[in-house]
N, C-alpha and C positions, 0 to 999 in steps of 0.2 A: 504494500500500500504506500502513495504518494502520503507523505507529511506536509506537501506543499500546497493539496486541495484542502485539505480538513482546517475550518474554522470553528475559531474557540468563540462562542459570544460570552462576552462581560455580563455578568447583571450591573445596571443602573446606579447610580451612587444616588443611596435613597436619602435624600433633603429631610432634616425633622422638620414637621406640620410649624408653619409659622402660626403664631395664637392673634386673633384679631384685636381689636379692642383698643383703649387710650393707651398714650406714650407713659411710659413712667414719670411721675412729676417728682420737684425737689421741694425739700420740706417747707422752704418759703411758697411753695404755689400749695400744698397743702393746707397750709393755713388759712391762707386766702379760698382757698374754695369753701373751709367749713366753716370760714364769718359768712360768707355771702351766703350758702344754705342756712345756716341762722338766721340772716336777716331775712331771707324770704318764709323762711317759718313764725318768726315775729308776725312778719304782714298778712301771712294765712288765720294767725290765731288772733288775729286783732281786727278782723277783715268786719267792715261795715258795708254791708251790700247798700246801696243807693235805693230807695221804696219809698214811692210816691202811692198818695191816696187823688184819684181824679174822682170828683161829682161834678156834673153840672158847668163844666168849664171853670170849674175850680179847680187848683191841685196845692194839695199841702204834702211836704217834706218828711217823711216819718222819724227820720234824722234828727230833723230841727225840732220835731215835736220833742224828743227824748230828750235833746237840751236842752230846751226851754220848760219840760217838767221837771228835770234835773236841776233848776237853777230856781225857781217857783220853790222847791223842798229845801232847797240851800239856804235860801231867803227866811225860810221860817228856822228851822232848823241846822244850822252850823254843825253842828259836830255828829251828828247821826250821819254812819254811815249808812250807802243805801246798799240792801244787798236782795230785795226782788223790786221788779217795777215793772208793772201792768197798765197799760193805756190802752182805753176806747175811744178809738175815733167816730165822731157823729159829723159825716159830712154835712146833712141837714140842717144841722145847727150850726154847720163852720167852729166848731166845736172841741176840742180832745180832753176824755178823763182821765185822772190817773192814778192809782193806788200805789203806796211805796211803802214797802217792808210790811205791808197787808196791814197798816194802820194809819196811815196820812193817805188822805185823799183830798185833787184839788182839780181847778181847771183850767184850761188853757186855750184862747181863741186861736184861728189861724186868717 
């Protein structure tokens, strides 16, 4: 037999799997990424959705109602903390009630 027809195949020089994903960061970009995830968890857990009440070609602010009974309860009461507060809006009346700490109640036009 010729030795000069017979080929030898190689197998492949097998590559390890490269992994996807972000580049490794340095502990100064660390840092920084988990203030910034803080800060965006702050504004989630503080998050005041914008709620408007329309009647009638009217519209009141649910927002400003809350401050403005928030500060109605301040005016009488200084040092009580508040820690429930319930409001009934009555468009009809142009009108909002409000109960705080399920023992002051007052009211508020808009």
């Amino acid at each position: 037999m010729d030795e000069e027809n017979i080929i030898v195949e190689q197998p492949e020089e097998v590559k390890p799997k490269r992994r996807g994903g972000r580049k490794p960061m340095t502990p100064e970009q660390k840092a920084e990424a988990a203030r910034i995830r803080e800060e965006k968890k702050q504004m989630a857990d503080n998050l005041r959705p914008a709620v408007y009440v329309q009647f009638q070609e009217t519209q009141a602010d649910v927002n400003e109602l809350v401050d403005r009974a928030r500060a109605a309860f301040r005016a009488e009461k200084k040092r009580t903390r508040i820690t429930d507060m319930k409001i009934y809006i009555k468009p009809e009346e142009r009108a909002a009630y409000y109960v705080i700490n399920e023992k002051s109640e007052g009211k508020i036009s808009y």
